[in-house]
N, C-alpha and C positions, 0 to 999 in steps of 0.2 A: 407664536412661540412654539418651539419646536422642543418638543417633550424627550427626556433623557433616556435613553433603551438602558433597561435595566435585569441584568442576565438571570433567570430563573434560580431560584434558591436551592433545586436540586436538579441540575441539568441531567439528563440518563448517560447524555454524550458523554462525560466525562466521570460515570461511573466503571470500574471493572466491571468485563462481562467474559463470560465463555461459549462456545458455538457449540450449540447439541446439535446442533445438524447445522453442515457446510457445503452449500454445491450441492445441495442432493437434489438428485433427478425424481420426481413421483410421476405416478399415472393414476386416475382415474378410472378404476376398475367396473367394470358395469356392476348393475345390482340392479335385483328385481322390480324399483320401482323407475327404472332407466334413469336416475343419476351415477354421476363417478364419486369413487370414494379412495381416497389412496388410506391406507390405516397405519399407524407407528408405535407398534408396543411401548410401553415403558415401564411395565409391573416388572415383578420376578428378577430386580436387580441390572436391567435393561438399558435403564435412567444411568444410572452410575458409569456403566460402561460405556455408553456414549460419553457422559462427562472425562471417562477419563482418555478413551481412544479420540473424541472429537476435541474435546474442550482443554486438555493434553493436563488434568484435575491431579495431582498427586498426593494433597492435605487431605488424610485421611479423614480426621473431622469435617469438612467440608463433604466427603462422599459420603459421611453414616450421614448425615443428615436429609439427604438426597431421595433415601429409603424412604419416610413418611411426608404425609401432607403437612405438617406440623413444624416437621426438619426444613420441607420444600420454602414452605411462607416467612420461616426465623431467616433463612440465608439469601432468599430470591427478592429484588425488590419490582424487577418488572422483566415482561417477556418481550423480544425485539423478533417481528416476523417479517420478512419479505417472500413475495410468490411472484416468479419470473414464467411468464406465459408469454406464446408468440401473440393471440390478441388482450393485449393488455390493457382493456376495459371489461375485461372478461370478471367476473367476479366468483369469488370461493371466499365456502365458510372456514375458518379457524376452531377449531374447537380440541381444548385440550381437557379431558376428564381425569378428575378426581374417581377413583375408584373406594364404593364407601365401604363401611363398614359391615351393614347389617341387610344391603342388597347391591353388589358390586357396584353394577351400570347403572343405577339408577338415584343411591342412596347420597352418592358424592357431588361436589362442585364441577359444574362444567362451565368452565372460560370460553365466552363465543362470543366472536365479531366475524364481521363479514369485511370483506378486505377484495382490492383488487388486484389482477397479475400484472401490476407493471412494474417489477422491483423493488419499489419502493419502501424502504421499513417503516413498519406500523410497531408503535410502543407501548405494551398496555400493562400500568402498573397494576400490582398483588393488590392493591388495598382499596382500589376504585372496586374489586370483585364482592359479589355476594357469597360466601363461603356456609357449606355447609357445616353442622358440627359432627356431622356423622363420615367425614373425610377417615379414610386409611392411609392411602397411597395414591401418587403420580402414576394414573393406567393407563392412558392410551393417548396421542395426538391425531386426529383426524383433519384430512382437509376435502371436503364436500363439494364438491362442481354440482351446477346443475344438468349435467350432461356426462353421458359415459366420453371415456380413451381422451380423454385431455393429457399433454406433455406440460409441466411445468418444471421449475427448480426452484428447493426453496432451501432459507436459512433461517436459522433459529438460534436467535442470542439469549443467555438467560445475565442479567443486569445483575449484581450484587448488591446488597446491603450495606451502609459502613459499618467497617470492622470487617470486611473478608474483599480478599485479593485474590486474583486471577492471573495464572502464569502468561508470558507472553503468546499473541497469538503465534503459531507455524503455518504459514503458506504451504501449499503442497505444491510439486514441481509436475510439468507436464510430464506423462509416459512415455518414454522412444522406443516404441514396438519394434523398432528395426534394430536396434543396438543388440550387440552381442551382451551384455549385462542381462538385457531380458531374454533371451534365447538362453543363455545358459541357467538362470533362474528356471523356465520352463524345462529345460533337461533333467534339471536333478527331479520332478514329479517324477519321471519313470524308475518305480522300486522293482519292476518285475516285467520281462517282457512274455515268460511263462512259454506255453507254447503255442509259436507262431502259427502256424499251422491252420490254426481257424480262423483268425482274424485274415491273414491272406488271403482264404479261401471268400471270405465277405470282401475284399477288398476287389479280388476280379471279381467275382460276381457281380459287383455294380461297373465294374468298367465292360463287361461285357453285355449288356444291357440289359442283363433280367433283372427283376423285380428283386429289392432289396429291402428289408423293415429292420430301423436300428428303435429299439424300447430301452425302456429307463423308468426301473423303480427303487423306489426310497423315497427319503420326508420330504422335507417342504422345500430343502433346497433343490431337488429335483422339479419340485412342484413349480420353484422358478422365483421362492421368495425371495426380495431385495431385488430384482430385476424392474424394470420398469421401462416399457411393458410389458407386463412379468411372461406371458406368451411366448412374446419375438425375440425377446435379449435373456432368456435363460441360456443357461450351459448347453440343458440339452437339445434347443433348440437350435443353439449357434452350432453346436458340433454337426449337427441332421443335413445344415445349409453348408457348412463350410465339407461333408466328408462329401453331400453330391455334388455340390459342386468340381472338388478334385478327383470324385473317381466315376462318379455315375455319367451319363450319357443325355438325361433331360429330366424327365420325369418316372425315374423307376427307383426313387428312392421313398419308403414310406418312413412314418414315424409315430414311434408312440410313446408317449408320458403316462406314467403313474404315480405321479407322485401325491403322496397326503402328510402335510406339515403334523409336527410333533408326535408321529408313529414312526414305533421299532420292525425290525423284523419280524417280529413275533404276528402283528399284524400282514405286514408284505406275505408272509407264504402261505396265508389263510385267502388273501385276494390275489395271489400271482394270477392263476386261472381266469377269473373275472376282468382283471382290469389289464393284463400281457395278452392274452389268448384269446378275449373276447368271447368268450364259451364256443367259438368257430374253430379252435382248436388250429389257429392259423399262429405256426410256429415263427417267432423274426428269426433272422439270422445273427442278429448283435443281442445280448442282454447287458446293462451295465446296472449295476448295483454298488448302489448308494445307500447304506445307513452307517458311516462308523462313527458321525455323532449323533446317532437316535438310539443307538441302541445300546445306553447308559440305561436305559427303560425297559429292557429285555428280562427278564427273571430267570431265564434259562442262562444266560453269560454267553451267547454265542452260541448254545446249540441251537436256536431258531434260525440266526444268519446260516449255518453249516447246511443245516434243513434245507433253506430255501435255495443255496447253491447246487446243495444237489439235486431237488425237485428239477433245476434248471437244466443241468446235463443228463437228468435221465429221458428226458423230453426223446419220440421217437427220431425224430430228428434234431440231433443238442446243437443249439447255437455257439457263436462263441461268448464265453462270458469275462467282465472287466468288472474288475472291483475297484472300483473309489472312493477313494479315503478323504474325506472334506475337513477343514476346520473349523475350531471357534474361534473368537478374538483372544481370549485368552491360551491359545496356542496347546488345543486339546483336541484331542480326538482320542478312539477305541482300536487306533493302527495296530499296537503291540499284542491286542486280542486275538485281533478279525485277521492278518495276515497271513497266519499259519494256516488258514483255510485254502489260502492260495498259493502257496505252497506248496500244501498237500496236493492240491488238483493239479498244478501246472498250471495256472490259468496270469492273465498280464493283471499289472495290478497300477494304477494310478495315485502316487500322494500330493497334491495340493499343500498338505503341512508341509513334506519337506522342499516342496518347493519356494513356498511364500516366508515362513516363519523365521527363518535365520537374518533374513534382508533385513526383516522388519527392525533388528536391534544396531542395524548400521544407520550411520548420518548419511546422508546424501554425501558429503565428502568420502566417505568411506565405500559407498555402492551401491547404497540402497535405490532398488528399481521404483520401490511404491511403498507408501505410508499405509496402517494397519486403517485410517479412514479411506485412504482410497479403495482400498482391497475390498473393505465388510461396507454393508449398510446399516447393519445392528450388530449387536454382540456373535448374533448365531450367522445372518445370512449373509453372503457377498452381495457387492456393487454390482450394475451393470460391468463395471471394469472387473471385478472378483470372478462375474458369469464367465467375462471372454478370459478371463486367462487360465478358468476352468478346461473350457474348449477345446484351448492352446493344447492342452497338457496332454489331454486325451488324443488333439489331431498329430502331436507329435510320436505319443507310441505307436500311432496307426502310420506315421512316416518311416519312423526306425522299422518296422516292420516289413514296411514296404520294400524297402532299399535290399532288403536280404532276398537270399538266392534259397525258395523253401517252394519243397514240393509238398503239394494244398491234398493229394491222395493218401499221402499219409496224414489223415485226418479223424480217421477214427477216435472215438473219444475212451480212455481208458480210466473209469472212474473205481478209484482203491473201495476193495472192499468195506476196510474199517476205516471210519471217522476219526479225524483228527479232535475234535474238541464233543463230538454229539450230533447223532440228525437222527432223534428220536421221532419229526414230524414230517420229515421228508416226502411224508404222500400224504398231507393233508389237506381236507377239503373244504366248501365253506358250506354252512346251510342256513338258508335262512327262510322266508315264505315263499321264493321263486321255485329257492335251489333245495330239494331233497335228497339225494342220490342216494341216502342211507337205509330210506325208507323209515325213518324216526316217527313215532307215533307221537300227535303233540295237542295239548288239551292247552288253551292259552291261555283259557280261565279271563280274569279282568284287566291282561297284558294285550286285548283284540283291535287295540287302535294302531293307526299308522304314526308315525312320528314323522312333521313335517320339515321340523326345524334343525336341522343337521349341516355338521361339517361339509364343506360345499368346496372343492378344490377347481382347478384351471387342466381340465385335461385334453392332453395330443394339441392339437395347435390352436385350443378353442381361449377367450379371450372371457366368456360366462362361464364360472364355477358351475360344474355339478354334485348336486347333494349325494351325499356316502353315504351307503347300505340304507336303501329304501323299501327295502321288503322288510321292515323292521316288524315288531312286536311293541308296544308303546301301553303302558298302565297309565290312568291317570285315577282311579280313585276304585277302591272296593280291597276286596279280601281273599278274591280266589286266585291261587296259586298257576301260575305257568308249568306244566307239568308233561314231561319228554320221557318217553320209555326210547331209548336208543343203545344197540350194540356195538360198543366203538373200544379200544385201549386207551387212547388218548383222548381229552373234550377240551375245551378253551373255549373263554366266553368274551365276545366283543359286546360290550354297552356304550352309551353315549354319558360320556361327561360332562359337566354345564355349572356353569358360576351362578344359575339361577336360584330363586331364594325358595318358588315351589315344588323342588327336587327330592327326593328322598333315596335312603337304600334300602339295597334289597338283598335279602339273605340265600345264600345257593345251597342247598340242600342237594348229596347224593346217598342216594340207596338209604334213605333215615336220618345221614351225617350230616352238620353242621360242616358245611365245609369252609366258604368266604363269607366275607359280606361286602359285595361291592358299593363304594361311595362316589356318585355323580361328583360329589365337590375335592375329590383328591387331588383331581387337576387343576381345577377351576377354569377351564374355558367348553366351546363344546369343542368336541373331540370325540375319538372314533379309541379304545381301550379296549385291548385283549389284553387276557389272563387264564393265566392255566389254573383248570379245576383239578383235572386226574392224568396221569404219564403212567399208565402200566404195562404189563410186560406183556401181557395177552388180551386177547377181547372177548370181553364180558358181558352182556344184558344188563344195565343200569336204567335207574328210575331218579330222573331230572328234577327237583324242583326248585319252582325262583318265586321269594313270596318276598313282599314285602316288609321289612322293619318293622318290630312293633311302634307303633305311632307314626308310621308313615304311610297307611293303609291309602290316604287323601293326597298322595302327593305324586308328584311324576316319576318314573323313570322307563328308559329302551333301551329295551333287547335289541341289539341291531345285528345281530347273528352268533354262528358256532364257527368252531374248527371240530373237525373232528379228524381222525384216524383209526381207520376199520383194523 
C-alpha cells in the first residue's frame, strides 16, 4: 500500500521572505587562533538598512520592529542560509547573535548550526531556538571557517510570520563596465581637478622608473571594509595595482594603508606620523584622504580634517594630496563641509556621492548603472563592486590629468596663510609610552599595565589585523591617579572604547579642573577615541590628571595615548 504524501502544514517554501544578504561575497579573515571569520554588523540600525536596501522593506512597521529581538522573533518565523564555496564539503559555522542586555556578546541568544558550502539553503525556524530573556537586539552574523582566507558567497533569507508580506524580489542586472552609461557615471566623481601640477609630477615619476609611494588614510573604508578579501579588492589597493600598472615600469610603486574603521580626523592627524611616515619620515608622493563619512564624530566641525591637510602639505617635501568623498547608503556624506578645504588649497578632489547616488533613483529602463545593493555591502561600506568603482573614480582624475599639457616645475606648493574653516592642530603629535618628544613628565600611578586587547585593523597589503596604539597605559584596579606634567597649548586624549561589562570611566582633571569624563561604553564596540581636552592660544605648563570614576576604582579602562601641540 502506498501511503499518500501529505504536504507539511507549514511549508517555509511558500512563506514571504526578504534577502538580508544577496550574492554576497565573504572572506575568512585570519585571527589569532588561525581560523577565518568573515563578521556582519547588524546593531546600530544596520539590520533595517539591509532590509530595506537588500530586501527592498518599505512598511515602516515591519522596519521598527527589526530594531529589537522581541520585534525580530513577533515578525521572523525562520532564517533561510546558503554558503557557496568552491570545495563544497567544506563546512562553516552560522552563527547569528543576539546582542544582550546587561553584557552585549555574551548576555544574548546565539543561533548556531554548522552547515556546508555547497549552496544549498539550510532553514532554521525562530522557535526550534533557545532564547535568552536577557536579548536586546540583532548584533552581529558571523560565519566561522576553520581555516583562514576562504572565498565563499552567501544568501540570507529571513521567512515571515502570517500576517506580514514581502515586496517582490528585484534581480539585479550584470554591470557593463565598458558602456558609456558607466563611464559617464564615473566622470561626474570628478568635483575638482584642483592643481594639476602635483599629481603630474607623481604620474611621471612612476613612468620614469623611480620609486613611487601612493598612502591612504581614513576609517575603515580605507581600511577596505566590505571588500572581501578586504586586502586585495579594497579601493585603495585596486587603485595602487591599476595606477602601476598604467604608469610605473615593474616594481617601483609602493603602498600604504592607514586606515582604522569608525575614526575621524581628529584621530588621523594624531597618527599621520605613525602610520604615513613610519616615524622614518619617508615622505609618499600621493596622500589621499578619506574621512567625509567619519567625520560626523569630529567635535571640531572640520578644523581637525583642515589640520590634517595641512600637516600634509607642510611636509618638507609636500606630496600631492586627493581628497575623497565616500558615501553612505542613505545618500550622505560631510562633502558640503570638507570641500571648501579644497578649494582653498587647490587640491583634486574625488566624489563617489555624485557619482553613484543619482543612478541609484533611476530604473534600469531609465539608466540606472547599479543597484544601492550592488554598490554597498552594508549601510556604511561598498561591495567589492562599490571598491572598484571607487578606484575607477580616482584612476579617472589621474587620466584627465594625464591627457593635459602641465608643466610638473611649476610645482611648488603655495599653502594660504589663513585657514578656511580652522587648523588649530596642524603640528600635532602623538605620545604615548614609545613616543615622548615633549618631554612630558608622567607618574602612571595604577594605569601601569599594557592593554592587549585592542582595535586590530588590515594594514599596507597585510591580510592579519594589527593591534592600534600599543604603547598604551591600561588601569585595571586601584586608586592612584595617572598623572602628566606637560607644556603644550593644545592636549587630546585617545582611550579605548569597549561594549565590555568590566569597563569603567575615568575623569580627566586639568591644572585641579574637572574637565571630561570619558565613557568606554559611549560607543560600544572597542575602538580607538580622541577627544579634545584643552585648544588654547598659547603654551602653558599644565598638570594632567585621569583617575578613575568614583566606583569604578575595580574596573578597566586605556589610555592609549595623547595629541598634543607645543
Amino acid at each position: 500500500m502506498i501511503k499518500k504524501q501529505i504536504a507539511p502544514s507549514d511549508p517555509v517554501a511558500k512563506r514571504p521572505f526578504f534577502y538580508l544578504l544577496q550574492e554576497k561575497e565573504i572572506f575568512a579573515s585570519p585571527q589569532p587562533d588561525n581560523k577565518g571569520i568573515q563578521f556582519l554588523y547588524m546593531d546600530s540600525g544596520r539590520l533595517i538598512d539591509s532590509a530595506k536596501i537588500v530586501g527592498n522593506i518599505k512598511d515602516e512597521t515591519m522596519l521598527e520592529l527589526l530594531a529589537t529581538t522581541q520585534g525580530f522573533r513577533k515578525m521572523i518565523h525562520s532564517i533561510g542560509v546558503s554558503v557557496s564555496a568552491k570545495e563544497r564539503d567544506r563546512k562553516v559555522d552560522f552563527i547569528f547573535q543576539m546582542y544582550g542586555k546587561t553584557d552585549v556578546y555574551h548576555s544574548g541568544t546565539a543561533i548556531f548550526h554548522t552547515m556546508r558550502c555547497d549552496g544549498i539553503e539550510q532553514v532554521y525556524p525562530l522557535d526550534a531556538e533557545k532564547w535568552s530573556e536577557d536579548d536586546k537586539e540583532p548584533g552581529q552574523i558571523r560565519f566561522e571557517f576553520d581555516t583562514p582566507e576562504i572565498l565563499a558567497t552567501v544568501n540570507i533569507k529571513l521567512y515571515l510570520k502570517d500576517g506580514f508580506d514581502a515586496p517582490e524580489v528585484i534581480e539585479d542586472s550584470d554591470i557593463d563596465y565598458d558602456s558609456e552609461a558607466y563611464k559617464n557615471m564615473i566622470a561626474r566623481s570628478l568635483l575638482s581637478k584642483g592643481s594639476t601640477a602635483a599629481v603630474k609630477k607623481v604620474i611621471d615619476k612612476a613612468r620614469n622608473g623611480e620609486n613611487v609611494t601612493l598612502a591612504y588614510i581614513g576609517g575603515s573604508i580605507t581600511q577596505g571594509a566590505g571588500a572581501t578579501p578586504i586586502h586585495t579588492n579594497c579601493y585603495a589597493y585596486k587603485f595602487y595595482k591599476a595606477f602601476a600598472d598604467r604608469y610605473g615600469t615593474g616594481h617601483n610603486v609602493r603602498f600604504i594603508k592607514a586606515g582604522i574603521g569608525g575614526t575621524s580626523s581628529e584621530l588621523g592627524m594624531i597618527r599621520f606620523e605613525r602610520d604615513v611616515l613610519d616615524y622614518e619620515n619617508n615622505i609618499p608622493d600621493l596622500v589621499v584622504v578619506e574621512f567625509a563619512v567619519n567625520d560626523d564624530g569630529d567635535e571640531t566641525n572640520g578644523i581637525c580634517y583642515e589640520s590634517l591637510v595641512r600637516k600634509i602639505l607642510k611636509l618638507p617635501q609636500p606630496p600631492a594630496v586627493l581628497l575623497l568623498f565616500m558615501v553612505f547608503s542613505y545618500d550622505w556624506n560631510l562633502q558640503e563641509r570638507l570641500s571648501p578645504v579644497g578649494y582653498h588649497y587647490n587640491l583634486p578632489m574625488v566624489s563617489i556621492k555624485d557619482a553613484v547616488t543619482e543612478q541609484f533613483a533611476l530604473s534600469k529602463e531609465e539608466g540606472r548603472v547599479l543597484s544601492k545593493n550592488q554598490f554597498f555591502y552594508d549601510v556604511f561600506h561598498p561591495s567589492n563592486i562599490g571598491h572598484r568603482i571607487t578606484a575607477d573614480c580616482i584612476l579617472n582624475l589621474f587620466g584627465e590629468i594625464d591627457n593635459e599639457d602641465i608643466n610638473i616645475m611649476d610645482n611648488k606648493v603655495q599653502i594660504p596663510k589663513e585657514s578656511v574653516i580652522g587648523a588649530d592642530f596642524e603640528e600635532v603629535h602623538l605620545l604615548d609610552r614609545r613616543d615622548n618628544g615633549v618631554n612630558a613628565v608622567i607618574d602612571c600611578g595604577d594605569f601601569g599595565g599594557r592593554d592587549r586587547e585592542l582595535q586590530s585593523v588590515e594594514r599596507n597589503e597585510d591580510a592579519m589585523p594589527t593591534p592600534q596604539f600599543p604603547n598604551n597605559w591600561f588601569h585595571t584596579t586601584g586608586d592612584r591617579p595617572f598623572v602628566m606634567q606637560i607644556k603644550c597649548k593644545a592636549l587630546l586624549v585617545i582611550f579605548k572604547d569597549s561594549a565590555a561589562c568590566d569597563v569603567g570611566k575615568a575623569c580627566v582633571y586639568v591644572d585641579g579642573s574637572l574637565i571630561t569624563t570619558l565613557d568606554p561604553h559611549e560607543v560600544g564596540w572597542v575602538h580607538c577615541n580622541a577627544k579634545v581636552i584643552f585648544n588654547d592660544r598659547k603654551s602653558h605648563e599644565h598638570d594632567i590628571v585621569i583617575r578613575m570614576a568614583e566606583g569604578c576604582e575595580n574596573q578597566l579602562f586605556t589610555i592609549l595615548g595623547f595629541g598634543y601641540v607645543v
